[in-house]
C-alpha positions as a Markdown table, in Angstrom:
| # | Residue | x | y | z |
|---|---|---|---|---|
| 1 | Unk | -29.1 | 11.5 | -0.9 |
| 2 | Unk | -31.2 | 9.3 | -2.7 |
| 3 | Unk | -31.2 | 5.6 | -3.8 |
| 4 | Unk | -28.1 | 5.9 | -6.7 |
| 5 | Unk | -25.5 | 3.5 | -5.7 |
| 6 | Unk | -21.9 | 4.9 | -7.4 |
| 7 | Unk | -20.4 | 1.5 | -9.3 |
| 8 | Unk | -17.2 | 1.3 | -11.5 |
| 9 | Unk | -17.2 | 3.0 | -14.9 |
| 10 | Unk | -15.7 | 2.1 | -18.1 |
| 11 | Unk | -12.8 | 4.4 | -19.7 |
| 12 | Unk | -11.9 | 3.8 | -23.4 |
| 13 | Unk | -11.2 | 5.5 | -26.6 |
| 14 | Unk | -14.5 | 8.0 | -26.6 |
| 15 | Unk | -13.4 | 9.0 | -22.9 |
| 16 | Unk | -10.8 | 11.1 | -21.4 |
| 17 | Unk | -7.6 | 10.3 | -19.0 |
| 18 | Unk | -9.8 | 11.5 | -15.8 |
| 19 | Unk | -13.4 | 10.5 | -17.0 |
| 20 | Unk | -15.9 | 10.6 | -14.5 |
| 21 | Unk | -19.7 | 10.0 | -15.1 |
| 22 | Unk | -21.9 | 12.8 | -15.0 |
| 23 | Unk | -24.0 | 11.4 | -12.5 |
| 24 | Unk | -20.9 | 10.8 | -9.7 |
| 25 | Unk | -20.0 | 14.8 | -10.8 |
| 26 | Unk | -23.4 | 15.8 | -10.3 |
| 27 | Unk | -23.1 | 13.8 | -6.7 |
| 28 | Unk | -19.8 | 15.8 | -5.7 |
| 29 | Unk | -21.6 | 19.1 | -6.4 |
| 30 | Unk | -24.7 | 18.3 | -3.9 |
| 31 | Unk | -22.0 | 16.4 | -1.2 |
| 32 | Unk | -20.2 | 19.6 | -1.6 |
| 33 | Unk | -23.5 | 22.0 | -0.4 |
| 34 | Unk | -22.7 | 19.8 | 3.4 |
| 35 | Unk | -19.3 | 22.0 | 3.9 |
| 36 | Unk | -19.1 | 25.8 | 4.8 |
| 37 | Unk | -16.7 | 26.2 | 1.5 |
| 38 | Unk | -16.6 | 28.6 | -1.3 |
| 39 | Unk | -15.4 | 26.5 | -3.7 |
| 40 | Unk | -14.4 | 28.7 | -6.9 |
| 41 | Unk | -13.0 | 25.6 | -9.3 |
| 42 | Unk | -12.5 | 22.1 | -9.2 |
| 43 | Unk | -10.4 | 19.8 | -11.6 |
| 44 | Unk | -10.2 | 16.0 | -11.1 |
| 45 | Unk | -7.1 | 15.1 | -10.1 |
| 46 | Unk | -7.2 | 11.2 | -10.3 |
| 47 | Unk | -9.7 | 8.1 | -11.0 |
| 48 | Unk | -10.1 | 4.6 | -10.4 |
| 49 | Unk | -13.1 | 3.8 | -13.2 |
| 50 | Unk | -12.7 | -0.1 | -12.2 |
| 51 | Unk | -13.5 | 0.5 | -8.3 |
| 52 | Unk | -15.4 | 3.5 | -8.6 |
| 53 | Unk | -13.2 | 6.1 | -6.9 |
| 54 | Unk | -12.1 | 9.8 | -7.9 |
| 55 | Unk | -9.8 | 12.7 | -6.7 |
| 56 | Unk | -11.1 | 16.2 | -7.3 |
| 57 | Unk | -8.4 | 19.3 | -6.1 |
| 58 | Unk | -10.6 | 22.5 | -4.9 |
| 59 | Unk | -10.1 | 25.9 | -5.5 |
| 60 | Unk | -11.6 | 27.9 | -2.6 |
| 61 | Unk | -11.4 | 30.9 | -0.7 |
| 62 | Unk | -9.6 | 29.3 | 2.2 |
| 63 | Unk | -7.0 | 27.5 | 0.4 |
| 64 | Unk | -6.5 | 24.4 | -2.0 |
| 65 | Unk | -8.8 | 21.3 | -0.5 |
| 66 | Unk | -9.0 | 17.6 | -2.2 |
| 67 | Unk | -12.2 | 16.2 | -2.1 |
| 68 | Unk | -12.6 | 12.7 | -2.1 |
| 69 | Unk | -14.6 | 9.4 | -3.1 |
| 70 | Unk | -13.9 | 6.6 | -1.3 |
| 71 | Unk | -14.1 | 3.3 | -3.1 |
| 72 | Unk | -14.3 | 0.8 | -0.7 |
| 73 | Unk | -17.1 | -0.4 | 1.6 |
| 74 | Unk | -18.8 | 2.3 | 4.1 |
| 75 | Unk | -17.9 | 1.1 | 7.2 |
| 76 | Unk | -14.1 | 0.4 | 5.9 |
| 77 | Unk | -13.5 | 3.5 | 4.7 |
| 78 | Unk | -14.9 | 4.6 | 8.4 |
| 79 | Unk | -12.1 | 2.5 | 9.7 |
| 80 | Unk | -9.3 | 4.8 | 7.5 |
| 81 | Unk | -11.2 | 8.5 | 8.1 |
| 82 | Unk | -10.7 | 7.3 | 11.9 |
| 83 | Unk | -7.3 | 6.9 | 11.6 |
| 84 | Unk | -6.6 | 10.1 | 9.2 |
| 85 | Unk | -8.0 | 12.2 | 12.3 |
| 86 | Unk | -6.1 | 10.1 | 14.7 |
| 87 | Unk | -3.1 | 11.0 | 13.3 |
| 88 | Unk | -3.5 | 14.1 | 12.8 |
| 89 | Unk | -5.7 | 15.5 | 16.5 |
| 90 | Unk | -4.4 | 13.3 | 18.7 |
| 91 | Unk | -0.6 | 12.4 | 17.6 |
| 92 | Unk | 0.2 | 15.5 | 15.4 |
| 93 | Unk | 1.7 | 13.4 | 12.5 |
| 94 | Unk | 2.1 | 14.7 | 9.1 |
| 95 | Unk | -1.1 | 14.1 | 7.4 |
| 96 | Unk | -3.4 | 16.2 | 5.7 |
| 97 | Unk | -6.0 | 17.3 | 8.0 |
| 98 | Unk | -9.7 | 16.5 | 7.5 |
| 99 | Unk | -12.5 | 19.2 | 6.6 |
| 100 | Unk | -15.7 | 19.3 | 9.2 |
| 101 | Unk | -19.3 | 19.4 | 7.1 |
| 102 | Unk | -21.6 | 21.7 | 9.0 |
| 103 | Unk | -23.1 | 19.7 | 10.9 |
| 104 | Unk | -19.4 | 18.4 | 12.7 |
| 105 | Unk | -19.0 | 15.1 | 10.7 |
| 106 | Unk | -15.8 | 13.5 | 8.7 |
| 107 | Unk | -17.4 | 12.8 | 5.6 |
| 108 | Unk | -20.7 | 12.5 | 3.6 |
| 109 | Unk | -22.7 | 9.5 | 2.3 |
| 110 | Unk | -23.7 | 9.5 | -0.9 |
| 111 | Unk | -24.3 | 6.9 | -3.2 |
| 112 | Unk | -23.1 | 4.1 | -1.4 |
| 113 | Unk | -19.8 | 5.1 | -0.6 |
| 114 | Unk | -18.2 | 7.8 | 1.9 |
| 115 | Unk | -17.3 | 11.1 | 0.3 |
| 116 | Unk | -14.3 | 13.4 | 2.6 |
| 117 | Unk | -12.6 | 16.9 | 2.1 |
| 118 | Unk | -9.4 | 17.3 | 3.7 |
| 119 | Unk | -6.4 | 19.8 | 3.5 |
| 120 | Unk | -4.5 | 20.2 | -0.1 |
| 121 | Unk | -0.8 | 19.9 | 1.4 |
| 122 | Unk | 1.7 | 22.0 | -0.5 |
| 123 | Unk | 4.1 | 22.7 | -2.2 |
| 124 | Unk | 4.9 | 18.8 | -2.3 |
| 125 | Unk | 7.9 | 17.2 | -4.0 |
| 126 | Unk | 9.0 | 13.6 | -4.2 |
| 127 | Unk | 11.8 | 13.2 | -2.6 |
| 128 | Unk | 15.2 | 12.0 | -5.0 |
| 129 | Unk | 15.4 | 8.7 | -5.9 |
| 130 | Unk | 18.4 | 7.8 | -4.7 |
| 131 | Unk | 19.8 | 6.0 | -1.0 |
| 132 | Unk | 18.9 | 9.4 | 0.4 |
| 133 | Unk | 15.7 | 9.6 | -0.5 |
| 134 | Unk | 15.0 | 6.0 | 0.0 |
| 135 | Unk | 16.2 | 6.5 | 3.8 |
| 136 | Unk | 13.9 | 9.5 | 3.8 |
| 137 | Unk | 11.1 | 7.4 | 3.1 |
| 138 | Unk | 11.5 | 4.8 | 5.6 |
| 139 | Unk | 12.2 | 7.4 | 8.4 |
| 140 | Unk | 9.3 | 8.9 | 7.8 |
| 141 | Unk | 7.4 | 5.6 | 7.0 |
| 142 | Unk | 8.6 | 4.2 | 11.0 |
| 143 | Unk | 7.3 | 7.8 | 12.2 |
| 144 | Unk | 3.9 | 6.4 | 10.6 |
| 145 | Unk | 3.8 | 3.8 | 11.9 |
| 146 | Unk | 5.1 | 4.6 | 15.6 |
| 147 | Unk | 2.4 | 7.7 | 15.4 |
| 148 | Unk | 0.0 | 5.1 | 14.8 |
| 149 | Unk | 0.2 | 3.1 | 17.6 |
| 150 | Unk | -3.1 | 2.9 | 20.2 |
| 151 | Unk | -6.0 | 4.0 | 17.3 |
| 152 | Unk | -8.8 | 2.8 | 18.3 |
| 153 | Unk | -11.6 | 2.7 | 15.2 |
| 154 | Unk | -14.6 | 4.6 | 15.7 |
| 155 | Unk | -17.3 | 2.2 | 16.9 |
| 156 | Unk | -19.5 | 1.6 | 13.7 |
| 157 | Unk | -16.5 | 0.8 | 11.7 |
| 158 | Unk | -14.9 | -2.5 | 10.2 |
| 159 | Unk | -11.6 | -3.5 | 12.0 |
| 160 | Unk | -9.3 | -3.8 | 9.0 |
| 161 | Unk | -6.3 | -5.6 | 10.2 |
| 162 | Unk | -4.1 | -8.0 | 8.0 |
| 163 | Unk | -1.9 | -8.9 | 11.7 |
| 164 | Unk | -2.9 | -12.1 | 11.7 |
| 165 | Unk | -3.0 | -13.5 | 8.1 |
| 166 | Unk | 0.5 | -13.6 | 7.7 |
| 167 | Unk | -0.1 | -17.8 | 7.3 |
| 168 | Unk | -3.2 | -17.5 | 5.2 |
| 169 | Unk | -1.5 | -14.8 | 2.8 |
| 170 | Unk | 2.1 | -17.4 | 2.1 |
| 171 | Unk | -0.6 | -20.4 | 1.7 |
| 172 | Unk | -2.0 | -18.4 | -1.0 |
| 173 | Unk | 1.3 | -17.0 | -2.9 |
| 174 | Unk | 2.2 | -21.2 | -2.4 |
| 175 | Unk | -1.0 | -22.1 | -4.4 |
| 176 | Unk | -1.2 | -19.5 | -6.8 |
| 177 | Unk | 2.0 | -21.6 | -7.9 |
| 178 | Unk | 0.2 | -24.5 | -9.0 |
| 179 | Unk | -2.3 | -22.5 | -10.5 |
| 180 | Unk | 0.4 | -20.7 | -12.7 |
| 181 | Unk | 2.0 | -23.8 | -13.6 |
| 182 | Unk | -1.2 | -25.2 | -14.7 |
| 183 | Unk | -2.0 | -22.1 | -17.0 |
| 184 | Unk | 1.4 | -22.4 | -17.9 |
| 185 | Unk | 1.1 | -26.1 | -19.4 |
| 186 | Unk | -2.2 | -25.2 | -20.7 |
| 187 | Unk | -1.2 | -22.4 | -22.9 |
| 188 | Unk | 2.2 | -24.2 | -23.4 |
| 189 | Unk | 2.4 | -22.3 | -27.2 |
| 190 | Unk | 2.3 | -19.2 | -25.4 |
| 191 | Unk | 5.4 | -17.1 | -25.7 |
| 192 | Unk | 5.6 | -16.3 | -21.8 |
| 193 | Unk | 5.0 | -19.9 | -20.7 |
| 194 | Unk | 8.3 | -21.9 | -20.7 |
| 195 | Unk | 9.5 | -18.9 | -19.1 |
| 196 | Unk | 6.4 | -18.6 | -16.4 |
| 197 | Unk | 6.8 | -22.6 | -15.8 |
| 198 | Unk | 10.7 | -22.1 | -14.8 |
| 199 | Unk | 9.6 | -19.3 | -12.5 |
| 200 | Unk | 7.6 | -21.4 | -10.8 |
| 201 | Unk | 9.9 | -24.5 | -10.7 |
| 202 | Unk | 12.5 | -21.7 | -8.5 |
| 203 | Unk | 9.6 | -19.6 | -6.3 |
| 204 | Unk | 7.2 | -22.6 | -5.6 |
| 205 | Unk | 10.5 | -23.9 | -3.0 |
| 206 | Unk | 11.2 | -20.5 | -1.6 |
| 207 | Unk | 7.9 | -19.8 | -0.5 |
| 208 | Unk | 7.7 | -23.3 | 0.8 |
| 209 | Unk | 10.7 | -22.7 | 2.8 |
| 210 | Unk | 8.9 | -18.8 | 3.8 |
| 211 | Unk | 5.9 | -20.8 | 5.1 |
| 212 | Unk | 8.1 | -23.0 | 7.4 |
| 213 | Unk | 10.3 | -20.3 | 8.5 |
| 214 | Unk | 7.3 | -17.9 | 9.6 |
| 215 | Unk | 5.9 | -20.8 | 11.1 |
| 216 | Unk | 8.8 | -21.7 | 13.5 |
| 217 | Unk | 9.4 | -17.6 | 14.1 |
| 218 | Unk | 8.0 | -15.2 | 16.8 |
| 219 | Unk | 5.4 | -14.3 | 14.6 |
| 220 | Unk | 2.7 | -16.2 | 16.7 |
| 221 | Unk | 4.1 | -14.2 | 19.9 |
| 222 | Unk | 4.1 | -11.2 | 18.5 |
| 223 | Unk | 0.8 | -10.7 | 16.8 |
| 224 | Unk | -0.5 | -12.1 | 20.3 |
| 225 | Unk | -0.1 | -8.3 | 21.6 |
| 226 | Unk | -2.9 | -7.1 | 19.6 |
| 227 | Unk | -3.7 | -4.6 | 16.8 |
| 228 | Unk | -3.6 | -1.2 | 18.3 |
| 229 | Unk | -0.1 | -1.9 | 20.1 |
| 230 | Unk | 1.2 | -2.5 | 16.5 |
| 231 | Unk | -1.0 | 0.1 | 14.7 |
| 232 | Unk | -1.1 | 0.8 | 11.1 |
| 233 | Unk | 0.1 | 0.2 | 8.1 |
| 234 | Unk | -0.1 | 2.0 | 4.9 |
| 235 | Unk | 0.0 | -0.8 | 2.3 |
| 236 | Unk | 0.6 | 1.6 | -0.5 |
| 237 | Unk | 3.7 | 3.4 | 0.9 |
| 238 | Unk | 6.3 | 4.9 | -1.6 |
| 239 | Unk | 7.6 | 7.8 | -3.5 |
| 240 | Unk | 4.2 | 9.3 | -4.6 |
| 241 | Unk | 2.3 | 8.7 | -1.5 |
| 242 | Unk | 5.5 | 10.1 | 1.0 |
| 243 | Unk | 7.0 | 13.3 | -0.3 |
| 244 | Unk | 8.6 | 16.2 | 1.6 |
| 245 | Unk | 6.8 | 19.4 | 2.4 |
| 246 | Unk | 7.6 | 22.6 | 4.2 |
| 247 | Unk | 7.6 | 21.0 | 7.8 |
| 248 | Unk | 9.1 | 17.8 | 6.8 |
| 249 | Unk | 7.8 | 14.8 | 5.2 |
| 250 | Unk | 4.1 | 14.1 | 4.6 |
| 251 | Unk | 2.3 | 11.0 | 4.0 |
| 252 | Unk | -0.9 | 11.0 | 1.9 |
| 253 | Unk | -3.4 | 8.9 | 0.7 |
| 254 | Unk | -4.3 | 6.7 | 3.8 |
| 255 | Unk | -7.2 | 5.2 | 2.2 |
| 256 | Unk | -6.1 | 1.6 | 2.7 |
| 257 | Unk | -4.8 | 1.8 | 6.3 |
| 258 | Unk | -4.8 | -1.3 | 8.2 |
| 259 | Unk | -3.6 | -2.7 | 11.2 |
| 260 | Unk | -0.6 | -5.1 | 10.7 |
| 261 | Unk | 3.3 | -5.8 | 11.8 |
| 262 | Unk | 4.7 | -2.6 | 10.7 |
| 263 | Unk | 7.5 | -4.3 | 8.9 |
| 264 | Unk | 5.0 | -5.1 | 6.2 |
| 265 | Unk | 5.1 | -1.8 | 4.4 |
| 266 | Unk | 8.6 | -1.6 | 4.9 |
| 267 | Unk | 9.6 | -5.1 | 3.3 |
| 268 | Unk | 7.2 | -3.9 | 0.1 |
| 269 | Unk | 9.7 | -0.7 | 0.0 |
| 270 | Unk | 12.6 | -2.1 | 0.3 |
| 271 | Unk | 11.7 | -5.3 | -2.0 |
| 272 | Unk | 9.8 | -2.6 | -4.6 |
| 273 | Unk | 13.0 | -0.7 | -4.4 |
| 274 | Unk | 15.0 | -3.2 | -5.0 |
| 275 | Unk | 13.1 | -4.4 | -8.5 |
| 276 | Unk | 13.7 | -0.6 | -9.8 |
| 277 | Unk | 17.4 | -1.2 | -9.2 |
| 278 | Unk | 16.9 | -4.4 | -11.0 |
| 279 | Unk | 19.5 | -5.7 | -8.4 |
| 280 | Unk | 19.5 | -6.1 | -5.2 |
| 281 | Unk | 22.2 | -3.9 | -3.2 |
| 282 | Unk | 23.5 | -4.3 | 0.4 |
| 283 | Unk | 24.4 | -0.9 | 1.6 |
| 284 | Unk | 20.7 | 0.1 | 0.0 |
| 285 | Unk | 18.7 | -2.3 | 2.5 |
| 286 | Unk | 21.1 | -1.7 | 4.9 |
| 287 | Unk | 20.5 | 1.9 | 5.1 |
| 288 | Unk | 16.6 | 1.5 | 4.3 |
| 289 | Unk | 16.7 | -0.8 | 7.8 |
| 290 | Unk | 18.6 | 1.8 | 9.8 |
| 291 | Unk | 17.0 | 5.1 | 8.8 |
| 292 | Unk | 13.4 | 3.0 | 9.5 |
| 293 | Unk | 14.7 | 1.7 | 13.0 |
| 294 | Unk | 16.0 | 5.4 | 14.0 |
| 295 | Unk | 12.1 | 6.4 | 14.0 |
| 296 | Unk | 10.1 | 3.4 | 14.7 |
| 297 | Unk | 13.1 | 0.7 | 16.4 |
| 298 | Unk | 13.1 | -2.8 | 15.1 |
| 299 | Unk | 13.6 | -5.9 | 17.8 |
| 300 | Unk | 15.7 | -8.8 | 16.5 |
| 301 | Unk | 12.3 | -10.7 | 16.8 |
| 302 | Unk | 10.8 | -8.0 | 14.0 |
| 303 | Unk | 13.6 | -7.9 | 12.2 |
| 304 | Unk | 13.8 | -12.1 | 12.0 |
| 305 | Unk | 10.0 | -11.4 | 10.0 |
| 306 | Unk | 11.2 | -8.9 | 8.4 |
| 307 | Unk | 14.2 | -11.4 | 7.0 |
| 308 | Unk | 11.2 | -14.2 | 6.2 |
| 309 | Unk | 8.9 | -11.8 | 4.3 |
| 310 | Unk | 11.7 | -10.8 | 2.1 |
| 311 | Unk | 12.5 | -14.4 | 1.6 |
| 312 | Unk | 9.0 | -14.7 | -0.2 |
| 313 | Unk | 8.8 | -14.3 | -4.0 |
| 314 | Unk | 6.9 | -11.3 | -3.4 |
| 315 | Unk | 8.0 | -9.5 | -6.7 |
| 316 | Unk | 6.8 | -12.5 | -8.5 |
| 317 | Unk | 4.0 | -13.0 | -7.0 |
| 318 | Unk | 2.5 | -9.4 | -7.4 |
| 319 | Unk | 3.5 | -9.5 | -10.8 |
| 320 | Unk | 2.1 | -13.0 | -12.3 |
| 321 | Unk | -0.6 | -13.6 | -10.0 |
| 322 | Unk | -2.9 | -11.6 | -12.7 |
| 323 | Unk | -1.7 | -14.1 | -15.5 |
| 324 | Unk | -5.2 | -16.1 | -14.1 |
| 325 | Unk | -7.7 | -13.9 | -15.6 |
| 326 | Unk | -6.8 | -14.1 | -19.5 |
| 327 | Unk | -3.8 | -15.9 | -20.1 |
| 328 | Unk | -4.2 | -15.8 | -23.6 |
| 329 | Unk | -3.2 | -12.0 | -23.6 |
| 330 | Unk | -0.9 | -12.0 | -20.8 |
| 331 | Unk | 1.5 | -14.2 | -21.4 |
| 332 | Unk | 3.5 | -12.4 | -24.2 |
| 333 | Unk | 6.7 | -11.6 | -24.9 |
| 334 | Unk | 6.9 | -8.7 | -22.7 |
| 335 | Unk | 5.7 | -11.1 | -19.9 |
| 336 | Unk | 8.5 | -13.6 | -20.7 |
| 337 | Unk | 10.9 | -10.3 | -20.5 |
| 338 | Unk | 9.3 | -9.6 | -17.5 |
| 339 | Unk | 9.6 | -13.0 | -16.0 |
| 340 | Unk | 13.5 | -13.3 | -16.8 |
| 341 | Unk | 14.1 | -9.5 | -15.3 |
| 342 | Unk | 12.7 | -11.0 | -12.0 |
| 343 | Unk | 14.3 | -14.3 | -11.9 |
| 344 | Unk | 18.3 | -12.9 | -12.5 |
| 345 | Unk | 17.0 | -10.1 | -9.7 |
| 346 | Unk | 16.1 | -12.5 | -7.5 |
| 347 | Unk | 19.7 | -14.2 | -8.3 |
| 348 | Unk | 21.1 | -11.0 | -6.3 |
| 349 | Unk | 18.6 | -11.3 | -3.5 |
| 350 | Unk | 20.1 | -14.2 | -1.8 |
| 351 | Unk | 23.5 | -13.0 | -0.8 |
| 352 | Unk | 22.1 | -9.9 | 0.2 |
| 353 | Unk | 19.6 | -11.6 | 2.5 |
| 354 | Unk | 22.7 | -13.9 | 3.7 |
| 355 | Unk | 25.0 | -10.9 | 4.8 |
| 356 | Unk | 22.4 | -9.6 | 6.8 |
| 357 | Unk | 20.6 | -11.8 | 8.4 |
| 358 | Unk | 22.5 | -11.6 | 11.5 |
| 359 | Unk | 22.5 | -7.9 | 12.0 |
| 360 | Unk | 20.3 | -7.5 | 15.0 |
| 361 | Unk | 21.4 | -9.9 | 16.8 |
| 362 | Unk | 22.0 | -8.8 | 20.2 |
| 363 | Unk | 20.4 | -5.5 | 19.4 |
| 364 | Unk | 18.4 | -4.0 | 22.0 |
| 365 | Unk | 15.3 | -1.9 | 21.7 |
| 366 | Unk | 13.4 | 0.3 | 24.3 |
């Protein structure tokens, strides 16, 4: 469909919420003439200008569709279309079905990226956020991931698996430390960085002590056992992309799927959880643990990695790391707010993590 490549698109004040360019709509009309649909109306549903991605909901005579443009490389996004049908022929999970073109393909090229139309689940609601909800999410998030077990990729696609760069990913978080301190003395009249340069004083030791506590776990055994016998993760599991439908709960959006230790998506819900709370609670991860081990069970030797990743100053981490690019705007006062919400959350994290470290031991799992 010709030589136009699709790149990343600026949004500002002259553009709308859901801008698209008129060349990349003019490119979902023609990838649409592949598919045996009568499309009536579509209405962009979401964007991402700075990767070059777009949602568009259908209108057609056989239902609501979503049509979508995948940002990532070709053969990754292979990788995740793979899995999507995967899930859905071979293990019946609860994920929106893909859309044949005519001629019996997943998707479309055009313009450098891979272009899909699957199923428009609904009605779809979040589910509450509250413990109940929460424990809906991880049930159905250990469902995922046990559904998910034995995909194989299709054979021109890119294995995506992050199972065995646990190491490289805590060296980083460890030396993305220094580099914060250094901003941090370098833009010393900054309002955020007395504030960044404690936080980095506190999290620099516990992910030390994360590195040497993965590195003295199982983790080396159990990534040993390969990336299909683990399967996938979601990496951007939470309230919007799990929400309850007629026939139970569905999980959308499985554009970033890669093989990993499952417990990975579930130590980013429960430590993502944890920051809304702006505490950390016992009974929450307690419960969060349990309802994900009643779908997808946990062995003492996944639940001692679970234990270490939480350890890791992942909130601050995900939240500072970006202070790199222009420190200069970024560390402000709403930064140095920011900074001091994490550090007295991370104050409640500890005695937490001490209470229940020691609850699978002597737990058996099939």
């Amino acid at each position: 469909m010709g030589e136009l490549i699709i790149e990343p698109w600026i949004v500002d004040e002259t553009t709308h919420d859901f801008f698209v360019p008129e060349y990349i709509e003019n490119l979902a009309h023609q990838v649409l003439k592949h598919y045996d649909l009568s499309v009536r109306n579509m209405q962009i549903i979401t964007t991402k200008p700075d990767k070059g991605g777009a949602i568009w909901k259908l209108d057609t005579k056989s239902g609501p569709k979503s049509l979508k443009l995948l940002h990532r490389r070709p053969t990754r996004s292979l990788f995740s279309l793979g899995a999507q049908e995967y899930l859905v022929d071979v293990q019946a999970a609860r994920v929106p079905p893909i859309i044949k073109t005519k001629d019996g393909k997943n998707f479309v090229e055009a313009g450098g990226k891979l272009w899909f139309v699957a199923e428009w689940i609904e009605p779809l609601t979040p589910v509450s956020k509250d413990l109940e909800g929460a424990k809906q999410l991880c049930y159905a998030l250990g469902e995922f991931h046990r559904l998910s077990k034995g995909y194989v990729p299709p054979q021109n696609a890119e294995i995506a698996s992050r199972l065995y760069k646990w190491p490289k990913t805590y060296e980083k978080v460890l030396k993305k430390m220094d580099w914060l301190r250094n901003i941090a003395k370098a833009y010393s009249d900054m309002p955020a960085s007395s504030h960044l340069l404690n936080g980095v004083e506190k999290f620099e030791q516990q992910a030390i002590q994360s590195i040497n506590s993965l590195n003295q776990s199982s983790y080396y055994d159990l990534v040993q056992q390969g990336n299909a016998y683990w399967g996938l993760v979601h990496q951007d599991y939470g309230w919007s992309n799990g929400q309850m439908g007629k026939n139970g709960m569905w999980i959308i959006d499985l554009d970033g799927v890669a093989y990993d230790l499952p417990i990975r998506d579930l130590r980013k819900l429960i430590s993502g959880t944890m920051a809304d709370l702006m505490k950390w609670d016992t009974t929450w991860v307690r419960e969060m643990i349990a309802a994900y081990h009643e779908a997808n069970p946990i062995s003492p030797q996944l639940y001692e990695i679970l234990m270490i990743d939480l350890s890791l100053p992942n909130e601050f981490y995900k939240n500072l790391k970006e202070a790199v690019y222009e420190p200069e705007v970024f560390l402000n006062e709403q930064t140095a707010q920011l900074i001091q919400t994490i550090i007295e959350t991370d104050q409640s994290k500890w005695p937490v993590l001490n209470e229940i470290k020691d609850d699978w031991k002597g737990v058996k799992t099939k």
